[in-house]
TORLOSE-887327 format. One record per residue (C-alpha): y, z, x; residue in one letter; residue number from 1. Coordinates in pm, 1 decimal. Each point is the difference from the previous one (the first is absolute). Example, Ala and Ser with C-alpha at 12.3 -4.5 7.8 and 13.67 -1.06 7.14 Angstrom:
SITE | -450.0 | 780.0 | 1230.0 | A | 1
SITE | 344.0 | -66.0 | 137.0 | S | 2
END
This chain:
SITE | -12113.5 | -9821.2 | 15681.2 | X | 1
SITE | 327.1 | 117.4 | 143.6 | X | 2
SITE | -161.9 | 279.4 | 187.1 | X | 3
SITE | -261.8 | -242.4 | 140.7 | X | 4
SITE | 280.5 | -221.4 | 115.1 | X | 5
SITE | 160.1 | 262.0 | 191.0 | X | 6
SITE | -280.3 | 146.9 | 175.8 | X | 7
SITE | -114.6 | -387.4 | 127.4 | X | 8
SITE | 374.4 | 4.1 | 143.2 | X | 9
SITE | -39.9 | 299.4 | 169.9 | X | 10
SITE | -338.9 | -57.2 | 180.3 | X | 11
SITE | 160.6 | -341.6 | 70.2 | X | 12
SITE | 264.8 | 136.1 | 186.4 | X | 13
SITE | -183.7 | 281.9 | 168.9 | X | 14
SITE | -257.3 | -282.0 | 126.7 | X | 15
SITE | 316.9 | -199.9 | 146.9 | X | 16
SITE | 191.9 | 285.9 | 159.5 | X | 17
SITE | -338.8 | 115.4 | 128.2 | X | 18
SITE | -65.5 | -336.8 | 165.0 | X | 19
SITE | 290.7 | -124.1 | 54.2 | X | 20
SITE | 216.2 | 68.5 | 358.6 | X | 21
SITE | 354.4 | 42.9 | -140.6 | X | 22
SITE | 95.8 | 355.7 | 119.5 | X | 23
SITE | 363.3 | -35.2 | -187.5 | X | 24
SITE | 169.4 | 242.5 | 59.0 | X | 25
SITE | 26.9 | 180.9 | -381.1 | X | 26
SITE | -400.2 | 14.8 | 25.2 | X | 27
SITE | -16.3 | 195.0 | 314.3 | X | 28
SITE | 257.2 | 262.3 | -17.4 | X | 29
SITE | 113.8 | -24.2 | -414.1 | X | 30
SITE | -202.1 | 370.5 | -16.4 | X | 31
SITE | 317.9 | 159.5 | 160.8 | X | 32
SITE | 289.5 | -178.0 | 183.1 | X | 33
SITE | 282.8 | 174.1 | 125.2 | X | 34
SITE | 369.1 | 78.0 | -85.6 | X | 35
SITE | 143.2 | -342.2 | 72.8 | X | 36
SITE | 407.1 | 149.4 | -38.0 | X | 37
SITE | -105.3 | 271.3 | 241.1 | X | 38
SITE | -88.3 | -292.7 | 237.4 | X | 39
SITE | 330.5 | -164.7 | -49.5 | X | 40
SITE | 195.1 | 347.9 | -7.9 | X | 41
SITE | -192.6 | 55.4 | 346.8 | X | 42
SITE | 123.6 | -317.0 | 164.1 | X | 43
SITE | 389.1 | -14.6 | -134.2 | X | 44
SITE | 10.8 | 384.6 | 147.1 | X | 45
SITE | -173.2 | -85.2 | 320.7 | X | 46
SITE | 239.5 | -299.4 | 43.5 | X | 47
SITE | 289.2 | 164.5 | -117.2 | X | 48
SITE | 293.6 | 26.6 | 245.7 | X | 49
SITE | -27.5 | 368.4 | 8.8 | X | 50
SITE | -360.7 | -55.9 | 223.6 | X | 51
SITE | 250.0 | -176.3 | 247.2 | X | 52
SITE | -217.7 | -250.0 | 77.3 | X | 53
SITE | -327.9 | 263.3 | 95.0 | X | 54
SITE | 60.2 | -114.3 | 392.3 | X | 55
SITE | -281.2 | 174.4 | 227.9 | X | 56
SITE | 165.1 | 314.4 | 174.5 | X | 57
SITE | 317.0 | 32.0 | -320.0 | X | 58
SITE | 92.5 | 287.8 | -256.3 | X | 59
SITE | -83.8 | -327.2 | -217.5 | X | 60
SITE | -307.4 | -8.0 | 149.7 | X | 61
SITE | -92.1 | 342.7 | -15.2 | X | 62
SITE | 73.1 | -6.1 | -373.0 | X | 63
SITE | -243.9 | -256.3 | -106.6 | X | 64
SITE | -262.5 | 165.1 | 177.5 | X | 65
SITE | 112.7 | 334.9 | -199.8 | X | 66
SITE | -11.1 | -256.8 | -320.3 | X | 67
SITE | -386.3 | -137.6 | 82.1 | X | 68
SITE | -103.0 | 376.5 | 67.7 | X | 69
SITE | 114.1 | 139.8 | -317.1 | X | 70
SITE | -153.5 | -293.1 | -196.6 | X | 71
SITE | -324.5 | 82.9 | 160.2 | X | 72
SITE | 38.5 | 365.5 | -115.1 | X | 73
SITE | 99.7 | -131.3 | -309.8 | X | 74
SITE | -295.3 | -204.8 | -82.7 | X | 75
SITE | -245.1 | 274.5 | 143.8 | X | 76
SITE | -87.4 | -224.5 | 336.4 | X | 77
SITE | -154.4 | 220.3 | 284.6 | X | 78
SITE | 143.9 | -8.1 | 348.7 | X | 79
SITE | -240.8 | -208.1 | 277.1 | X | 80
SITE | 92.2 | 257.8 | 250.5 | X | 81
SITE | 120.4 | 372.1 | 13.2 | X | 82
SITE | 320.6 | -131.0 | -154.6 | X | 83
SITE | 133.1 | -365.8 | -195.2 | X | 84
SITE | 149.3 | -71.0 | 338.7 | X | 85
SITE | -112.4 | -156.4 | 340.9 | X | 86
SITE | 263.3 | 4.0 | 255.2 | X | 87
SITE | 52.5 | -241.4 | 285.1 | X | 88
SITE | 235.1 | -154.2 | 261.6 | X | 89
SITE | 30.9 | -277.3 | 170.5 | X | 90
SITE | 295.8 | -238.8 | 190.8 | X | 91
SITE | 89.7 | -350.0 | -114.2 | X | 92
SITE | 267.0 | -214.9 | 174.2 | X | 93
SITE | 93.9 | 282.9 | 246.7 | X | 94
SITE | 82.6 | 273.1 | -271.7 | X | 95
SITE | -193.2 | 301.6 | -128.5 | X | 96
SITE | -166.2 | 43.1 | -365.8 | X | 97
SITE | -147.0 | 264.7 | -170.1 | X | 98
SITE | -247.4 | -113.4 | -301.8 | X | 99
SITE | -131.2 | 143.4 | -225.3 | X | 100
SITE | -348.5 | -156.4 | -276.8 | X | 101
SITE | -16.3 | 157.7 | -338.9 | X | 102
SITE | -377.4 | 33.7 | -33.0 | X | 103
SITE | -165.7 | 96.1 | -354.8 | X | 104
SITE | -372.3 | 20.2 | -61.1 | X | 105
SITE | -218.3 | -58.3 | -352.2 | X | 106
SITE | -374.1 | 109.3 | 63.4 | X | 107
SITE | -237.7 | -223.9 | -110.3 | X | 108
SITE | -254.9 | 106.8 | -308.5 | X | 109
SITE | -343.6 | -172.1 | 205.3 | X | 110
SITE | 106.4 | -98.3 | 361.3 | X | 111
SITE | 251.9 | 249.1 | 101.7 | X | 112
SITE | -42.6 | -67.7 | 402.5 | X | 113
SITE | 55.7 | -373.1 | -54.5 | X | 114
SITE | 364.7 | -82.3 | -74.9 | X | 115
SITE | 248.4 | -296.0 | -79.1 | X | 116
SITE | 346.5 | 23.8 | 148.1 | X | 117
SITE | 255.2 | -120.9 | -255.3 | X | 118
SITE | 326.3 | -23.9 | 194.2 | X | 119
SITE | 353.9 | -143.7 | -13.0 | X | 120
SITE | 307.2 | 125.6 | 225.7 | X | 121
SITE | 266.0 | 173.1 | -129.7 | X | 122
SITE | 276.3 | -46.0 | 266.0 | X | 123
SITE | 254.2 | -283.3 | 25.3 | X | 124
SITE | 277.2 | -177.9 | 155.3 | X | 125
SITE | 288.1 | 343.2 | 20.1 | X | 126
SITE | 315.5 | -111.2 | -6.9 | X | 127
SITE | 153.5 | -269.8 | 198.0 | X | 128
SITE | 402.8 | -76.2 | 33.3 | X | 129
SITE | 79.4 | 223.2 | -321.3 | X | 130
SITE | -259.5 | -193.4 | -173.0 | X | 131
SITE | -321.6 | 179.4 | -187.1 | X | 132
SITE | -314.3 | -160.9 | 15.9 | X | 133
SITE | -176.4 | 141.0 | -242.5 | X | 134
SITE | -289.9 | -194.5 | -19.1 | X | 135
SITE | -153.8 | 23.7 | -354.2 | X | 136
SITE | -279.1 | -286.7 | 46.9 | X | 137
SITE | -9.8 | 99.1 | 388.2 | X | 138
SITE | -175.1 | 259.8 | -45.1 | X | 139
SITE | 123.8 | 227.5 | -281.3 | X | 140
SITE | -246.4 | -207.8 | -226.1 | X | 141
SITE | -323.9 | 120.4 | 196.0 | X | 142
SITE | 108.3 | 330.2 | 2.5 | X | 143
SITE | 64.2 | 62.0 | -360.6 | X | 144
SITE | -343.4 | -194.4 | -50.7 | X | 145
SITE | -170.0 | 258.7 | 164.6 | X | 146
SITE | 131.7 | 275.5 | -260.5 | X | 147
SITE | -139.6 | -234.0 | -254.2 | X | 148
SITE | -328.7 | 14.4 | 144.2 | X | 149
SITE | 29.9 | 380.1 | -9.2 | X | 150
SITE | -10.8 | 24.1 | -329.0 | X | 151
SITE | -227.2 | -298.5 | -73.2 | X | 152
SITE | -247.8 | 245.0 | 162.8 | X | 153
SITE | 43.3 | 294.2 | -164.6 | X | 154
SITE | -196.0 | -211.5 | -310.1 | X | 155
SITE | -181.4 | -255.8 | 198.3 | X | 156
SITE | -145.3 | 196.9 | 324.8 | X | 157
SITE | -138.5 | -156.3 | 265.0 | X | 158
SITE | -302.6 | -36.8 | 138.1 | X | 159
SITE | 132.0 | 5.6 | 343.9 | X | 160
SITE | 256.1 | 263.4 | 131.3 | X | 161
SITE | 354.1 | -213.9 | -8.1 | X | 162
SITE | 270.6 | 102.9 | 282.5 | X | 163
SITE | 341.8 | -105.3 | -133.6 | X | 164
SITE | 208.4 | -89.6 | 321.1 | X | 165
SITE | 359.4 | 11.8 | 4.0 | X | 166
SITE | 59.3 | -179.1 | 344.7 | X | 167
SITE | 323.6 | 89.3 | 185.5 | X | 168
SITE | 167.1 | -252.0 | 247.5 | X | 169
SITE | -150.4 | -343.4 | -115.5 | X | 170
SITE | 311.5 | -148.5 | 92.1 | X | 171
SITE | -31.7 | 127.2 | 393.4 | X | 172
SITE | -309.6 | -145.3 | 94.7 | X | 173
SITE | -245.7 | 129.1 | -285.9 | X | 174
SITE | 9.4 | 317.3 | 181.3 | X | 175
SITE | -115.4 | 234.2 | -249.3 | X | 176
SITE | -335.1 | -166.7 | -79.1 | X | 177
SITE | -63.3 | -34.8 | 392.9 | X | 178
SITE | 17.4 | 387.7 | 5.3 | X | 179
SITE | -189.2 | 39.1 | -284.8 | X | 180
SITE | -302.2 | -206.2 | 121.7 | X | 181
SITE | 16.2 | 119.2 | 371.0 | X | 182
SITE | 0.9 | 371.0 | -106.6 | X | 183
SITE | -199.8 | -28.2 | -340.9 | X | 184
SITE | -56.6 | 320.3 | -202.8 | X | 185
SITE | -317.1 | -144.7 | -106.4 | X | 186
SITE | -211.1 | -194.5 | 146.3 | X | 187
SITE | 68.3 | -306.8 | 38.2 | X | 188
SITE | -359.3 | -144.7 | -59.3 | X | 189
SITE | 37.7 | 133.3 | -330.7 | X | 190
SITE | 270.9 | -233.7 | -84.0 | X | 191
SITE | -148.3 | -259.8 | -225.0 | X | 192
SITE | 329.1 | -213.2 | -49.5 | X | 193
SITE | 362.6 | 0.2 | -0.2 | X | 194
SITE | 205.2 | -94.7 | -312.7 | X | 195
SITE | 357.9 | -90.5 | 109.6 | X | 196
SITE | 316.5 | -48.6 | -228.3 | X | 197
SITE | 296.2 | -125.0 | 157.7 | X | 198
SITE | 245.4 | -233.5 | -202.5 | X | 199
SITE | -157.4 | -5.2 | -340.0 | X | 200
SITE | 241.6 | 22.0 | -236.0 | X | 201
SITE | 152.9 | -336.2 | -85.3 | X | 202
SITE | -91.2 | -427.9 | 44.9 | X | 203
SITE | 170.5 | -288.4 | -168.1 | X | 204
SITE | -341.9 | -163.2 | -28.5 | X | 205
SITE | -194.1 | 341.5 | -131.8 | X | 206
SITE | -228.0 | -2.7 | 341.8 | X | 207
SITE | -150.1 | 320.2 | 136.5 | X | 208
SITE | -217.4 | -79.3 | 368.6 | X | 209
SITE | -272.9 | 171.0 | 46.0 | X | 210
SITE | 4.3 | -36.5 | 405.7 | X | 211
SITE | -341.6 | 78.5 | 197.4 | X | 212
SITE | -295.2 | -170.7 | -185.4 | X | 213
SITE | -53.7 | -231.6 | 325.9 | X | 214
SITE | -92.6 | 295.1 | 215.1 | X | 215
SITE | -278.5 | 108.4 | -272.7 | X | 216
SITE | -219.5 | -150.3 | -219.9 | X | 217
SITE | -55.9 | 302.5 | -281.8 | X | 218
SITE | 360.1 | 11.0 | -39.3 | X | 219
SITE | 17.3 | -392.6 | 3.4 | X | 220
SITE | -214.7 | 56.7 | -337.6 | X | 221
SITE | 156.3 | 253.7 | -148.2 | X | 222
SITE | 349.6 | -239.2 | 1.1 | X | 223
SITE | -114.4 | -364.9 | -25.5 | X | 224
SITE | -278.9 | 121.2 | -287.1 | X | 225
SITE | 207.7 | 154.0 | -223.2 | X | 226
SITE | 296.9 | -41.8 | -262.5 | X | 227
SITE | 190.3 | 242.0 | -8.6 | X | 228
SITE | 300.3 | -80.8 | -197.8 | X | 229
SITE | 148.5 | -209.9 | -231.1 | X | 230
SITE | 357.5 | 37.0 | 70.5 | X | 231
SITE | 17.7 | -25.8 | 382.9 | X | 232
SITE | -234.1 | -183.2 | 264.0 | X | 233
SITE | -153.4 | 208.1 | 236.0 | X | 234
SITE | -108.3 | -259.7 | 330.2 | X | 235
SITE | -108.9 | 36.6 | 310.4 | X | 236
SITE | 167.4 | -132.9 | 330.7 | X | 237
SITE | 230.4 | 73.6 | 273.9 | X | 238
SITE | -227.4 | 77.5 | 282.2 | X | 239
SITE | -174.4 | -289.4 | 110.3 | X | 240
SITE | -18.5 | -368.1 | -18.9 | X | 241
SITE | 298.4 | -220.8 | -30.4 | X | 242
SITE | 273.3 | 303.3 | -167.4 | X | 243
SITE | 350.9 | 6.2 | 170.8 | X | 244
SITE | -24.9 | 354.5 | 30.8 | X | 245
SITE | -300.5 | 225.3 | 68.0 | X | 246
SITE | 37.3 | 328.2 | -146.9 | X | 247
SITE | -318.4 | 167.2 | 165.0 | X | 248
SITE | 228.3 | 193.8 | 221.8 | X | 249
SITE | 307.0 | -25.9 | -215.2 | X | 250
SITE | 23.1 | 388.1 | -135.2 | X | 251
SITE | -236.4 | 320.5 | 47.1 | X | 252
SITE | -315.3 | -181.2 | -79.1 | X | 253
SITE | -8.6 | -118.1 | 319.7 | X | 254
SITE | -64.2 | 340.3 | 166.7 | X | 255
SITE | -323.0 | 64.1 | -202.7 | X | 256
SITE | -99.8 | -423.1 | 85.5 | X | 257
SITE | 0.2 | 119.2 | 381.2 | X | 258
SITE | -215.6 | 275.6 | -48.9 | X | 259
SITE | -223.6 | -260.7 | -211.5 | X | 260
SITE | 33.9 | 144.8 | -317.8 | X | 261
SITE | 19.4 | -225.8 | -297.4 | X | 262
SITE | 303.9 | -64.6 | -155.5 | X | 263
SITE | 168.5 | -96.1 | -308.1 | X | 264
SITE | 392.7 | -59.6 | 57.7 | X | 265
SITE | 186.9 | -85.1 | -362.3 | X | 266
SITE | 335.5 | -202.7 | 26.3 | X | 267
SITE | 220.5 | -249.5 | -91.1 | X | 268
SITE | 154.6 | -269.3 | 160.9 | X | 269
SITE | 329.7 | 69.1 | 155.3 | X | 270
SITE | 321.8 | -8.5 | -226.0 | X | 271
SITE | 369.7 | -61.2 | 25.4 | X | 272
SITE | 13.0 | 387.5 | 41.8 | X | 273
SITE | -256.7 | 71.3 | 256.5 | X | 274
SITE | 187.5 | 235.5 | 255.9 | X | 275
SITE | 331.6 | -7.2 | -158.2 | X | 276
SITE | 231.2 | 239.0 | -158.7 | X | 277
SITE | -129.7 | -180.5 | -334.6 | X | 278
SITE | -301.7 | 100.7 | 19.5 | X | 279
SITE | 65.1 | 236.1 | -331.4 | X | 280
SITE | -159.2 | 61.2 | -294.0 | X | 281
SITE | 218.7 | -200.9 | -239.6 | X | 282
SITE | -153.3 | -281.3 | 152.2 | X | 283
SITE | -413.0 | 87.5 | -5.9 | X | 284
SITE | -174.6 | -201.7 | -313.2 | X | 285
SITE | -72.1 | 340.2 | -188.5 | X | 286
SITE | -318.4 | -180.5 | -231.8 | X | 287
SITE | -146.2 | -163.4 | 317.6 | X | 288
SITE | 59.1 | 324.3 | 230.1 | X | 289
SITE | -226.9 | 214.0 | -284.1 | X | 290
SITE | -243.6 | -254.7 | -14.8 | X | 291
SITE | -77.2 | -20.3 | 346.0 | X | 292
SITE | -36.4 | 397.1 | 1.7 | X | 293
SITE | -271.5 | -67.8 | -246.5 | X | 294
SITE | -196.5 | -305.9 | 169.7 | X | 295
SITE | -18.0 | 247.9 | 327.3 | X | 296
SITE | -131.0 | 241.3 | -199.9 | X | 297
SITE | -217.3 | -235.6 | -139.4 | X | 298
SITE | -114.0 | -84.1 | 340.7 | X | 299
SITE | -106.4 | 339.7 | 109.8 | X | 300
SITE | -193.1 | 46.6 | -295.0 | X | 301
SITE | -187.2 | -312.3 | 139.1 | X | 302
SITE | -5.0 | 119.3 | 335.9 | X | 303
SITE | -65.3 | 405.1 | -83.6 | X | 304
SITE | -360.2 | -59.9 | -116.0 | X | 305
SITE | -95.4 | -217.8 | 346.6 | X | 306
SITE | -150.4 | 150.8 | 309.4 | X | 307
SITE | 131.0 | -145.4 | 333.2 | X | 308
END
C-alpha cells in the first residue's frame, strides 16, 4: 500500500514539473552548481584596495586583468584569440588610453560556430583625491560571475561555444566592447546574443532586470514565461516605455545592440554606492548576489538550446 502511495506521488509530480512552466532555479541547474565562497572570495579580492580601483591604463588595472587571466587558466577556459588578451587604444576627454579585454572561450558540444557572449567589465573608477573606488557591485560582481560560469561548464557544457568577456574601460565610453565588435575575432554573424552583467550583486528590494526583451521577442519569452526563483524577482524593464532611465545603452550591451545583436543586460537599480568610494564589498547582499549568479545561469540554459 505504502509502495503504491509513493509511486502515485512520483508520477504526480513528474506529470506537474513536466507540464508545468516554473524553471526555478534548483530544477535547472541543482545537477551541479558552483563554488558559491569562491564567488564571494572572487569579488572581496577584486574589490579589495590592493586592485586600486582597476582604472583603465593603472598597475591596478593591469592586475585584474592578470587576476581574470589566471582564473581562466585555472578553470581550463581556452583563449578566443592567439592569446587571453585583445589590446586596444583609444582617447577620451583629450587624454590617451591603452585597453586591454580579457577574452576566454568554452567550445560548444553541438553548435560550436554559433556562440553567446557572456560579458561584464572588469575596470572601474581608479582613484580619485586619495580616495579608492573600488567598485565591488560596479563591476567586480560581473567579473567574478564569469569564473562561476567557468566552472558551471566544466559539468554542464554547452551547446553553443560561450566567449567569457572581461571588458576593459566601461567607465570611458564602453570602449572595450566597441573594439571588440568593430574588430571581432569571430564573426560577428555568428553571434547569437550577448549576456551582460554589470551591477548584480546587491538590491534592497531583491530585483535583478533583465534589460533587452523589447528589442526581441524569443528573449521576451524566455523572461516573461518563466519563474525562475523563489527568493529574488527577476523583471523586465528599463528600456522602453515610461522608465526614468533607459539602460539600452547604459553599459557594454549597447555595442553588440548597434551591430543588432540581441541582448540580455542583467542589473540592478542604482544604489547609495553607485560610483562612490563605497562601492565595497561589505556592503553587496551576499544571499541575493549568489542567487542572481544562478537565475543567469538559469537563463542561458533557456537560451543555449534556441537557434536565433
Amino acid at each position: 500500500m505504502i509502495k503504491n502511495i509513493l509511486l502515485s506521488t512520483l508520477c504526480l509530480l513528474v506529470f506537474l514539473h513536466g507540464n508545468g512552466q516554473s524553471s526555478v532555479i534548483n530544477d535547472s541547474v541543482s545537477s551541479a552548481l558552483f563554488n558559491e565562497h569562491s564567488l564571494l572570495q572572487h569579488i572581496k579580492t577584486l574589490s579589495s584596495d590592493a586592485f586600486e580601483g582597476r582604472r583603465t591604463g593603472t598597475k591596478g588595472g593591469e592586475k585584474a586583468e592578470k587576476y581574470i587571466i589566471n582564473q581562466f587558466v585555472a578553470a581550463h577556459v581556452l583563449p578566443l584569440g592567439k592569446s587571453y588578451t585583445q589590446p586596444f587604444s583609444f582617447s577620451n576627454e583629450g587624454k590617451q588610453y591603452k585597453g586591454s579585454n580579457v577574452l576566454g572561450l568554452i567550445k560548444g558540444a553541438l553548435y560550436p560556430e554559433k556562440y553567446v557572449v557572456i560579458s561584464a567589465h572588469y575596470d572601474h573608477e581608479g582613484i580619485k583625491n586619495g580616495q579608492i573606488y573600488n567598485g565591488a557591485d560596479d563591476d567586480a560582481s560581473g567579473v567574478s560571475a564569469l569564473f562561476s560560469f567557468a566552472e558551471y561548464f566544466k559539468n554542464n557544457p554547452p551547446k553553443h561555444s560561450v566567449i567569457l568577456a572581461a571588458f576593459d574601460a566601461e567607465e570611458l565610453g564602453l570602449q572595450g566592447s566597441k573594439y571588440f565588435v568593430n574588430h571581432s575575432i569571430i564573426p560577428l554573424k555568428h553571434i547569437m546574443v550577448n549576456l551582460n552583467l554589470d551591477m548584480i550583486s546587491r538590491s534592497d528590494k531583491k530585483e535583478l532586470f533583465a534589460v533587452g526583451t523589447v528589442h526581441n521577442e524569443t528573449l521576451k519569452h524566455v523572461i516573461v514565461d518563466h519563474d525562475y526563483s523563489l527568493k529574488m524577482s527577476l523583471l523586465t524593464g528599463h528600456d522602453e516605455g515610461n522608465w526614468k532611465d533607459n539602460w539600452t545603452y547604459a553599459s557594454d550591451h549597447a555595442n553588440f545592440h548597434k551591430k543588432k545583436i540581441p541582448f540580455l543586460y542583467f542589473g540592478v537599480d542604482d544604489h547609495e554606492d553607485y560610483h562612490k568610494p563605497t562601492d565595497d564589498y561589505e556592503n553587496i547582499h551576499p544571499e541575493f548576489y549568489i542567487e542572481a549568479v544562478k537565475v543567469i545561469m538559469s537563463v542561458f540554459e533557456k537560451i543555449d538550446v534556441l537557434q536565433f
